[in-house]
N, C-alpha and C positions, 0 to 999 in steps of 0.2 A: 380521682382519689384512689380508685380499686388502682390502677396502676401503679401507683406508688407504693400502695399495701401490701401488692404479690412479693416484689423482691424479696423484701424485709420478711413477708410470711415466712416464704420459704426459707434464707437464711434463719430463721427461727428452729426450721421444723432439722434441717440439714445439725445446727449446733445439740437439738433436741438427740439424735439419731447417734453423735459422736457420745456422747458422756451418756451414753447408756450402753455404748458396745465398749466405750472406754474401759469401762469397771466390771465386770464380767461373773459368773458364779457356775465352776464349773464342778461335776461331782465327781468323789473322788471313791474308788475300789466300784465301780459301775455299781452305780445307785445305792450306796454309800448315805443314810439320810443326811451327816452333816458334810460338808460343804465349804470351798475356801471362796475368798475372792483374791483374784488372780488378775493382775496388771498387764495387760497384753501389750504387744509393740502395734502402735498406732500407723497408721497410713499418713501417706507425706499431705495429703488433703486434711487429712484429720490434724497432722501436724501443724500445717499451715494456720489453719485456723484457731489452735491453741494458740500460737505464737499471735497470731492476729486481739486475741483478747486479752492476751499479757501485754500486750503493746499497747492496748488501749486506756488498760487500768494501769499502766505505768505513765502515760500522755497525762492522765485523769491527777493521779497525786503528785505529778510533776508542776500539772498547773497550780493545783491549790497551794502547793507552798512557793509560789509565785506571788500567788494571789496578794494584792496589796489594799489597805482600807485604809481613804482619809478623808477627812471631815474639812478642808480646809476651807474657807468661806467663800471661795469661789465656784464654789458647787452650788451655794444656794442663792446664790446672784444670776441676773439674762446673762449666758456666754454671747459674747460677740457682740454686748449693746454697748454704744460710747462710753455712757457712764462709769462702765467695767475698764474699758480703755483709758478714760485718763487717769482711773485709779492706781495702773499698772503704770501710767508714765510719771504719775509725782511720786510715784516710789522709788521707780529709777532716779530723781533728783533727790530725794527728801529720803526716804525708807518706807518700810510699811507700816502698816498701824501699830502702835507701839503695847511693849510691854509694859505694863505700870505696876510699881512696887511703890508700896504707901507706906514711910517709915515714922512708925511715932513714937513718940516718948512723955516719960512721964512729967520732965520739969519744961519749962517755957524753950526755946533756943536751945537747948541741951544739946543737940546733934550736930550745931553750926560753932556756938560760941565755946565750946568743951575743946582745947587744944584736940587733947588727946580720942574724942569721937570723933572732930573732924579731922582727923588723919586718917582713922580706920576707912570715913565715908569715900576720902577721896579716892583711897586705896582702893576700895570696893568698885568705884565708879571707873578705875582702871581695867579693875578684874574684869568686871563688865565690856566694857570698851574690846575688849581681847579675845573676847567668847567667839567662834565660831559662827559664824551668819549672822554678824551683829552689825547694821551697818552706820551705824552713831548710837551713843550714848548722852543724853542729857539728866545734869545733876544739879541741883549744887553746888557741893564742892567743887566741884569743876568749873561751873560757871565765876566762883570765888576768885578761884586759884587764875583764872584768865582775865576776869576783870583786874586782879592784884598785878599781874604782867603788863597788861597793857598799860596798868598807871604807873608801873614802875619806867617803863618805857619811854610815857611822854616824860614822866620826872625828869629821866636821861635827856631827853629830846631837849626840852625847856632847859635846862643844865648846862646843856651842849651850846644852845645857841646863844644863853648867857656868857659863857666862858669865851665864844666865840665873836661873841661882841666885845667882851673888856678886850680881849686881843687886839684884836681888829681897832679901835680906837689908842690903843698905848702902841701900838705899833703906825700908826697916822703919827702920834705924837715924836713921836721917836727919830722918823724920815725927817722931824722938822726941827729935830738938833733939841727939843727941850730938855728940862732938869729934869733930874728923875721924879722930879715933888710933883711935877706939874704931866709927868707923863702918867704916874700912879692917881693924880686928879681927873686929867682924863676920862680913863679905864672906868671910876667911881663914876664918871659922870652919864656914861653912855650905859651903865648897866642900872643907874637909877629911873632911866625910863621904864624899862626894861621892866624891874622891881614895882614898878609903882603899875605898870597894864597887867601885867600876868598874877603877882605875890597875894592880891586880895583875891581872884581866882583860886591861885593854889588853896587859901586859907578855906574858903567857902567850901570848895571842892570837897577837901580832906579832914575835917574837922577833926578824926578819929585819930587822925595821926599815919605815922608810914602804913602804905598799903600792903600788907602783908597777911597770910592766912595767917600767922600768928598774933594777929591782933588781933583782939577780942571786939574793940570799939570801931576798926574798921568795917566789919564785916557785920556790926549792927546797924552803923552807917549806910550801908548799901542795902543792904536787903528787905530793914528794918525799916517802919518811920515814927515819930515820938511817940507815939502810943504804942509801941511794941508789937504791933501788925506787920504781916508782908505791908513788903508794897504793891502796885498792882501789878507792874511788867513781872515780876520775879513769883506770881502766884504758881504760874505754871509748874515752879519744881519747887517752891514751900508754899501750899496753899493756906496751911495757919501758924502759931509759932511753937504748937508743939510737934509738927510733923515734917514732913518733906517728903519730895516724892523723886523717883528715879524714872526716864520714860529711857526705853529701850525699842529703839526702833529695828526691827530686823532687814535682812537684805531682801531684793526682791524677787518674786517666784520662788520662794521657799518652801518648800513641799510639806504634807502634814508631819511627816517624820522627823523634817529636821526643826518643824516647828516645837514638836512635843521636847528633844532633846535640848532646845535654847532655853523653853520654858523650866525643864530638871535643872538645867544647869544655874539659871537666874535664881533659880530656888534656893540652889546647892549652895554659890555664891554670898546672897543673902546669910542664911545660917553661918555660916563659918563667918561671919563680918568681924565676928567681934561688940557690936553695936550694941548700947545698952537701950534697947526699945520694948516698949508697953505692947507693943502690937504692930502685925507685920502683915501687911494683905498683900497679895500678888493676884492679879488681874490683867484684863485686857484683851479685846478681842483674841491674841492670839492665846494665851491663858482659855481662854473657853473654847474655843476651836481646840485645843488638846487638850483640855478635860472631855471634851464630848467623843474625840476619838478613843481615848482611853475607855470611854466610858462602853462605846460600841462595840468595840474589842473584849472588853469583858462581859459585856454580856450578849456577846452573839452565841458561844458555846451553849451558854445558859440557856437562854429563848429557845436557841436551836435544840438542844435537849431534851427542854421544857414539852418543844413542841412535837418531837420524835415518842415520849411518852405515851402524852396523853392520845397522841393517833392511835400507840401502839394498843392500849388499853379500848381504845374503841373498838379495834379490830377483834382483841380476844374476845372482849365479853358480845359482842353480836354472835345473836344464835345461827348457828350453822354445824353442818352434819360432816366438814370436811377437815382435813388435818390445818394444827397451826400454821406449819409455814406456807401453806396456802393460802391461808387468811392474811396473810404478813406480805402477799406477796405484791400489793397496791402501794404498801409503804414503802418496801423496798425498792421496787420501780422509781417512787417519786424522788429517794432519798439519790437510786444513779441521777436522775435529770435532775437534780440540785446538784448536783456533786459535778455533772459534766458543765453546766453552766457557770457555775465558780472556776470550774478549771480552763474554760474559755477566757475569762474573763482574766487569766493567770500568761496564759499564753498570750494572750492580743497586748500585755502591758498596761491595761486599762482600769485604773484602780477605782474601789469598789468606794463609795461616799457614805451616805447616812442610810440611805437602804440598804446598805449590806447585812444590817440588823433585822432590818423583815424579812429579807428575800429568803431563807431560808423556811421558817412558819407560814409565811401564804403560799411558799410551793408544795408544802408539806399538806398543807389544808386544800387548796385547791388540786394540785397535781393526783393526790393519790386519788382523788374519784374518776380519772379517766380508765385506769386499769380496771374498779372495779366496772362502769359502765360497758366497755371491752369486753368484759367477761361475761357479762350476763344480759348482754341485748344481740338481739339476731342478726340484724341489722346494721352491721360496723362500721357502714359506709356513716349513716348518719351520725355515730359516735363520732369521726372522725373528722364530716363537718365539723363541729360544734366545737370541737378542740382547736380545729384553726380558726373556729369565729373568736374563741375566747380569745387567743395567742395577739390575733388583732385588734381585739379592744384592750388589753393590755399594753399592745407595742403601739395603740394611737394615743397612750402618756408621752409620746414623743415627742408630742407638739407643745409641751409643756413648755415657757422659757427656763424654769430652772434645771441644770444639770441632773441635781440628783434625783430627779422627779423621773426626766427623760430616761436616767440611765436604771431606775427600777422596772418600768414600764417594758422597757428593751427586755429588762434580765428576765420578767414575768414569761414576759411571751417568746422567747425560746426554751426557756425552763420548760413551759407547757408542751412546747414541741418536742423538746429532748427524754420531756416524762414516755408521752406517747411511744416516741420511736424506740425508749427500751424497751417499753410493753410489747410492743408487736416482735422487734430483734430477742429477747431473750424471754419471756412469758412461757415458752413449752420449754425453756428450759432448766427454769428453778419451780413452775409451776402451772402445769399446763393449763391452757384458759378453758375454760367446759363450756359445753352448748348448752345454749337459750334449753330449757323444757319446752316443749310447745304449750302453748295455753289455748284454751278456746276463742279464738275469734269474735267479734262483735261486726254486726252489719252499720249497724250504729253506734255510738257514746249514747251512757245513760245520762236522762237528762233530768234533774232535782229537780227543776222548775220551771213553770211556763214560758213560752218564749219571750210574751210582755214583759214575766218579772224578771226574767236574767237581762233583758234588755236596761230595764229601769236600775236594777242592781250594780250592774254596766256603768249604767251613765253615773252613778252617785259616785263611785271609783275614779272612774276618769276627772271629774271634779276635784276632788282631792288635790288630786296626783296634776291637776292643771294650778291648783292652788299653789303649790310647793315648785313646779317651774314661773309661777307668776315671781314668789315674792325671791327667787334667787340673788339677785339685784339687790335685794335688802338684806341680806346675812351678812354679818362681817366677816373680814378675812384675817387672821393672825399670820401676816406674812414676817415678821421681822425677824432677822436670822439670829441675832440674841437671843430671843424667845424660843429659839431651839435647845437653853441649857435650863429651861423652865424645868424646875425640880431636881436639879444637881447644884450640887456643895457651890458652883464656881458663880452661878447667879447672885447666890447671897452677896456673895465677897465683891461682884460689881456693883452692887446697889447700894453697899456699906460704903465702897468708894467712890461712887457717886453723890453720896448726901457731904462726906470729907470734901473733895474736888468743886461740887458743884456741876460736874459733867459726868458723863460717861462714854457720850458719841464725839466723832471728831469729824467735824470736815472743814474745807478750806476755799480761801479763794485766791483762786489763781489767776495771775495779772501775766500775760505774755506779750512782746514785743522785743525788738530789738535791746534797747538800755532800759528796764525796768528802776535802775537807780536815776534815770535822768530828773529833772525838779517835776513837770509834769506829772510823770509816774510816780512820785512820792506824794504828789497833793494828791492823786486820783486815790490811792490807796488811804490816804486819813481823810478823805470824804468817806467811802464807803464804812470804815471803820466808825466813822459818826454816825456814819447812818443806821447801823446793824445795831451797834449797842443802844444808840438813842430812840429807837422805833421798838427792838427785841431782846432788850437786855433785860429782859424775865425769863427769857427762854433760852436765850441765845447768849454767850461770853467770851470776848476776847482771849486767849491761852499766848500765842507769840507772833508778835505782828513786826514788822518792819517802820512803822509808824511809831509804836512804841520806843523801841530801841534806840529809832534816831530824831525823839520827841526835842532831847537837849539842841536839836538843832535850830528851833521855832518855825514861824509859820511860812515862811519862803524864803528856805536856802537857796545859796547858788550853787552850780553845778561842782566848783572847786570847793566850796562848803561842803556841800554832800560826799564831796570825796575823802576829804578830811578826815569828816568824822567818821566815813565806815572805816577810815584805817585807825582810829581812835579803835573801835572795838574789836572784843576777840573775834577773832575766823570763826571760833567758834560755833558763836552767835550769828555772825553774819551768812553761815554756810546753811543755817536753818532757814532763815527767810529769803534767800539771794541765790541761784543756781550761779557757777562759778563765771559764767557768758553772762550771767545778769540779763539773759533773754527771759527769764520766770522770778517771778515773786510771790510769794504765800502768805495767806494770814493765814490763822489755825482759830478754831471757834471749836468752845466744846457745847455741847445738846448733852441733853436727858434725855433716861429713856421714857417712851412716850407712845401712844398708837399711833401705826403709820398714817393714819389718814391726816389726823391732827399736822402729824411732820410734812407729811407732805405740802400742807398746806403752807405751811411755814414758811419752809424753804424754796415754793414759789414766791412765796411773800418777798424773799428775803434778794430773789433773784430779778423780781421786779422794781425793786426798791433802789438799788446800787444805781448809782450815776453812771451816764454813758461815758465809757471807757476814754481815753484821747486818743486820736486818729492813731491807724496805724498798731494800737494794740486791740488785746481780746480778752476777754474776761468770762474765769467761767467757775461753776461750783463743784468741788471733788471731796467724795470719803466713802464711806461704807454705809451712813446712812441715806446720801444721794442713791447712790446702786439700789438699796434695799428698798428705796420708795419706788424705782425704776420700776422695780420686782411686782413691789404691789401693784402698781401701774395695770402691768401687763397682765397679771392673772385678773386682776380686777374686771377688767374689759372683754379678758376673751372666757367666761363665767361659759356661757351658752355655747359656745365653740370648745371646748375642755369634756363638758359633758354631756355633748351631743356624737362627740366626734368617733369614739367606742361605737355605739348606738349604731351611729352607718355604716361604718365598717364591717363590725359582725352583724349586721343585718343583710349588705351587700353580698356578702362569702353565704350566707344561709339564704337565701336568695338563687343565690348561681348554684349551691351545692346541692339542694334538699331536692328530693323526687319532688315534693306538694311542696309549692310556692309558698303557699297559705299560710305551714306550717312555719316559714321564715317571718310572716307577716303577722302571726301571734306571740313571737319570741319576742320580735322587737316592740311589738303592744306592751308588752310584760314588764320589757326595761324598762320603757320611758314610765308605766304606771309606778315600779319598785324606787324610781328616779325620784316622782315627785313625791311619791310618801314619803320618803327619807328626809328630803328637803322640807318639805309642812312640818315633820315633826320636831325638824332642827328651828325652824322656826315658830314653831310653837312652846319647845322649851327654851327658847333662848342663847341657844350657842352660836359657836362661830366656827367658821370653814378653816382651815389650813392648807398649805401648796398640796397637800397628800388627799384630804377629802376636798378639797375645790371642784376635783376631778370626779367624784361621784357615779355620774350617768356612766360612763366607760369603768369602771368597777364594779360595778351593779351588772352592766352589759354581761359581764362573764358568768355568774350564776342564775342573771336572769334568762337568759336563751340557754341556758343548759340544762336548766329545771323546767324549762317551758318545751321544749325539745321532746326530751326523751318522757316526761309526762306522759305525752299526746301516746307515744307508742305503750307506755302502762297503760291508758283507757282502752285499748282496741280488744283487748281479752280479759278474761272472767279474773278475779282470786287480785291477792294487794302484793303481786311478788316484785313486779319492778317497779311501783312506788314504793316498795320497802326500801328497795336499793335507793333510790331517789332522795328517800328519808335520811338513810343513814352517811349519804354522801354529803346534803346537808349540814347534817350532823358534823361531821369529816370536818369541812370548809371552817364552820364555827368553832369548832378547840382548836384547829390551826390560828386563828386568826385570835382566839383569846389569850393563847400564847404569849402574843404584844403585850398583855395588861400589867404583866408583873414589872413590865421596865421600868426607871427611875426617870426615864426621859419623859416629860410629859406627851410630846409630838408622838410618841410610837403607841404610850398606851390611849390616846386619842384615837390612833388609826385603827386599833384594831377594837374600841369599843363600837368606833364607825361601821367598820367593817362588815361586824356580827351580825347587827343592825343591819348592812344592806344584805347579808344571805338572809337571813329573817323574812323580809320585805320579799327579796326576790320569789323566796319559796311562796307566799304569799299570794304572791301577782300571778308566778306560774301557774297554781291552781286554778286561782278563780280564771283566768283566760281559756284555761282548758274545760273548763268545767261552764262557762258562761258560751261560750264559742264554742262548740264541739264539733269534733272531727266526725265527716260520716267516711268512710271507707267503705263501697260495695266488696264482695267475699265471692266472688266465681266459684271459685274453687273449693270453700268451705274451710282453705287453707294460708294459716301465714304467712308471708314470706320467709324461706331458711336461706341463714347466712353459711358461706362456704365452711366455716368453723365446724357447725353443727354435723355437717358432714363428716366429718375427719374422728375415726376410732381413735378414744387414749386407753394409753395401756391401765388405769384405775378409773371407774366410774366414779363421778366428780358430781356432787348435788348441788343442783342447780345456784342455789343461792352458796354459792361458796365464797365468793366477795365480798356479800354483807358483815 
């Protein structure tokens, strides 16, 4: 560690040495009392090295407006688990999770039977259709205007092959010399079969009359049934009769960006329709995926600000005898190491998720206590352990399955790294760091109380804190990525369209094999279809099946049967349940939202239930609520492995780092006791875990071995100076981290009520371990150890507590 510290020292003291010969004060008329300052011509060394920091602060704001932040749902889903895969390949056939626009009005059919609205609609459902990253539209109107084609079609078809029968027979007649009475008898006679198979057909069929979007009576006909209800295949785009809905499905891998812009644009579309409606909601997974990025984007400034403040305010009002920007200069430090980590993260391409809303307030809360503990412990080897034990229980969020867990965890702990290394690179440059006072020595820690009762005090602690990893297992977890727009405008508007629909989740089942239209695979698919709404149609709902659609065919077509009637229907229709190879089929099922545990259970249920597939094909379950139970799955199980994981790491590095072992082996006491309080008390009032606190133990690990740490070296001398320091870093860590509360998102001001909560606890556990366990330290020499700092003249004497 010293080895690493030299370079960086001295590049410190080298930059320290240039911008003070830089700016110069020479006197003028020999001893002359006032005085210019005078700009001297720099050395090519000295020059290098300006050029070397304008290079760097130009790398630094080059990355941040790089820097890119999105929320897109695949951040909070396992990367790289099946589930997440076949989400990605029925998108490639089908689209992604759809936009839904809920259109209602205030008379019954208004929107369908109104000549004049359903033209606006269809027109709309064009607009839509057109939009950029749109990769189908379903509507309504649309589906109208394609069922009216294709009946016009067969009309033709039927027409055709009439016309071509009376032919065909008066022309037989004709070869054989008859009269013309009796050729024109004929003609009559071969089309009255004809007439008499198909005409009662036609009649039943069409009762409304020509199929045409201008018919009022046709398109009651179809969509409608005598009680002025949907019917049930067509609930999916008019789920009552005074509404309808538009589902917009986007293309696939469509980044948060151009998510947020489809969603402006459906909006924009919308308004301008023309459409005379009661009320207009827009929703849908991707609707909340860009309200939540907007929503991160607007208040990262904020929080970030929020939390640049209120440090700021800590630093002026702590008493100390040294100038402001000395006291500023912990912030400042933390604010480059946020700023160079954002600018990494600008350069590597690698855009920033839902923690890009913290990652600035907990680097701000925790980063700025390394500078001040830097500055006022002797000792900076162990400072500097304890900054890479933190950086490590940090960066073990890694092992997180969700993305954006992992990529906070990463951004934490090189943040912590890049704080440190401008404190050591630039600290005698904006503020020179001052030497430890010496304090008097202790042969021993004083000790409050007898060995028995700190033992028994001990064990009561440990108990606790063994309660609170017992009942881990029993807290719940609020994994589902919906529940990330908990407390923003776009929640209400799914749940408002959820109680209208009926659903608000989507997933599907997917029938693969060779000819999914063959007869087999059409009976497999309306078994399972019986089976799902017959067993879970409380919970669970049909939306667009291929069973449906090709219901008029009855219960065992034949394979020229089934061919028939798919060419009966629009492409439309048939390209939603049918990929164009006919190697994949889909039903669609919509869900409520609901606790994952419940759905998961469900949808085991639901996966157990479906009839074995026929030879040859595969059958499997796909959507964002399968993914999201995945999710729960996984943190669910690895509970003990999430929040142990921190714990060994920075226990392992303070272990190998610290001169006394010991002292590694009461930090990490510290954690696991600051671990189980946290956990008892969450289970004692009743809450529940999320992807952000699930992880606990390794959050805690960071201030608890850092309070536990440098502690030990406040007990070894007389006077409260570096438990002050200790106190107010505390302090530091907790207004960074309340910082989170003001946000609208529920998930963030959770985290950082958590949070507070675990320095609390930590500082807590610190104590009593130090205070129940005490360090003895023999004294040879009657003297403390001095760190190389303290050795080193600054040109202004700098009081001690100049940090706090």
């Amino acid at each position: 560690m010293r080895r690493t510290a030299k370079p960086v020292a001295r590049a410190g003291k080298k930059l320290t040495a240039f911008w003070r010969r830089l700016v110069s004060r020479n006197r003028k008329d020999g001893g002359n009392a006032r005085g210019r300052f005078r700009l001297r011509r720099p050395t090519a060394r000295e020059f290098v090295i300006s050029l070397i920091v304008l290079a760097v602060a130009a790398a630094t704001a080059g990355g941040l407006t790089r820097l890119r932040v999105e929320t897109a749902m695949d951040s909070f889903l396992p990367q790289g688990d099946p589930t997440v895969s076949a989400i990605e390949q029925n998108a490639r056939s089908f689209g992604g999770d759809p936009i839904v626009v809920l259109l209602e009005s205030s008379k019954p059919r208004q929107l369908l039977t109104d000549e004049d609205q359903f033209g606006k609609l269809l027109r709309l459902e064009g607009t839509l259709s057109q939009l950029p990253d749109v990769a189908t539209v379903y509507g309504p109107a649309t589906v109208m205007n394609q069922i009216a084609i294709s009946s016009q079609d067969m009309l033709a078809q039927i027409s055709g092959a009439r016309d071509a029968l009376q032919a065909q027979a008066e022309q037989k007649a004709r070869s054989q010399h008859l009269s013309a009475a009796k050729i024109q008898a004929a003609g009559k006679a071969a089309v009255a079969k004809f007439d008499a198979r198909y005409g009662a057909l036609l009649v039943k069929g069409l009762p409304g009359g020509l199929p045409t979007t201008s018919n009022p009576s046709f398109i009651n006909n179809v969509i409608y049934d005598q009680s002025g209800q949907p019917r049930v295949r067509w609930k999916f785009v008019v789920p009552n009769a005074n509404s309808v809905t538009e589902l917009i499905r986007p293309r696939e891998d469509l980044d948060g960006a151009g998510t947020e812009r489809l969603v402006s644009a459906v909006r924009a579309a919308v308004q301008h329709s023309g459409l005379k409606t009661s009320r207009v909601t827009v929703t849908g997974v991707p609707a909340i995926t860009s309200s939540l990025t907007h929503e991160v984007l607007s208040e990262m400034p904020v929080l970030g600000g929020l939390a640049v403040l209120v440090i700021l305010l800590r630093f002026l009002i702590a008493p100390s005898l040294t100038t402001r920007l000395r006291r500023l200069w912990p912030l400042l430090a933390a604010v480059i190491g946020s700023a160079l980590t954002l600018s990494a993260f600008g350069w590597l391409d690698v855009p920033m998720s839902f923690g890009a809303i913290a990652l600035f307030p907990l680097l701000l809360g925790i980063g700025s206590s390394f500078p001040l503990y830097l500055a006022s412990f002797a000792d900076r080897r162990r400072v500097l352990v304890v900054s890479l034990a933190s950086a490590a229980a940090f960066g073990s969020l890694a092992i997180s399955p969700l993305p954006f867990v992992r990529e906070l965890g990463i951004a934490l702990g090189v943040g912590v790294l890049l704080t440190v290394a401008a404190t050591l690179a630039l600290g005698d440059v904006v503020a020179p760091i001052p030497a430890s006072a010496p304090g008097r020595p202790r042969s021993t820690a004083r000790r409050s109380l007898p060995a028995g009762q700190r033992w028994l005090v001990l064990g009561a602690l440990v108990a606790v804190a063994g309660l609170g990893w017992g009942v881990l297992p029993r807290l719940d977890i609020q994994a589902n990525p919906e529940n990330l727009a908990k407390g923003l405008p776009e929640l209400t508007r799914a749940q408002y369209a959820e109680h209208v629909l009926g659903s608000s989740g989507d997933v599907s089942i997917v029938l693969r094999g060779t000819d999914t239209q063959s007869p087999q695979a059409l009976h497999w698919l309306q078994q399972a279809e019986n089976v799902v709404v017959g067993s879970y149609g409380d919970r669970i709902q049909p939306i667009l099946t291929a069973p449906d659609l090709l219901s008029f065919l009855g219960n065992s077509p034949t394979p020229a049967q089934i061919s028939a009637g798919v060419g009966l229907l629009p492409p439309y229709l048939v390209d939603a349940v049918f990929t164009p190879d006919c190697t994949q089929a889909v039903m669609d099922f919509g869900l409520k939202f609901q606790d994952l545990g419940a759905q998961t259970k469900l949808l085991d249920e639901v996966q157990a239930a479906l009839p074995k597939p026929p030879s040859g094909y595969k059958v499997q379950i796909v959507g964002l609520p399968v993914a999201a139970d995945r999710a729960y799955t996984l943190i669910t199980n690895d509970r003990y492995l999430s929040n142990a994981a921190g714990i060994v790491v920075a226990g392992a590095i303070l272990l190998l780092g610290l001169r006394r072992r010991r002292d590694g082996l009461r930090a990490v006491l510290a954690a696991v006791l600051a671990t189980g309080w946290t956990l008892t008390a969450l289970w004692v009032l009743g809450q529940s875990l999320n992807p952000l606190t699930v992880a606990l133990g390794s959050l805690i690990t960071v201030t608890g071995c850092e309070f536990t740490v440098l502690l030990i070296d406040a007990r070894q001398e007389e006077g409260s100076r570096l438990r002050r320091v200790v106190v107010w870093a505390c302090a530091t860590s907790v207004l960074g981290y309340l910082s989170l509360v003001p946000s609208r998102i529920a998930l963030l001001r959770e985290f950082g009520i958590a949070l507070t909560a675990t320095v609390l606890f930590s500082y807590l556990a610190a104590t009593a371990v130090v205070r129940l366990i005490p360090v003895k330290v023999p004294t040879e020499t009657g003297k403390r150890p001095v760190s190389k700092v303290e050795s080193v003249e600054l040109a202004e004497p700098v009081d001690a507590e100049v940090m706090q």
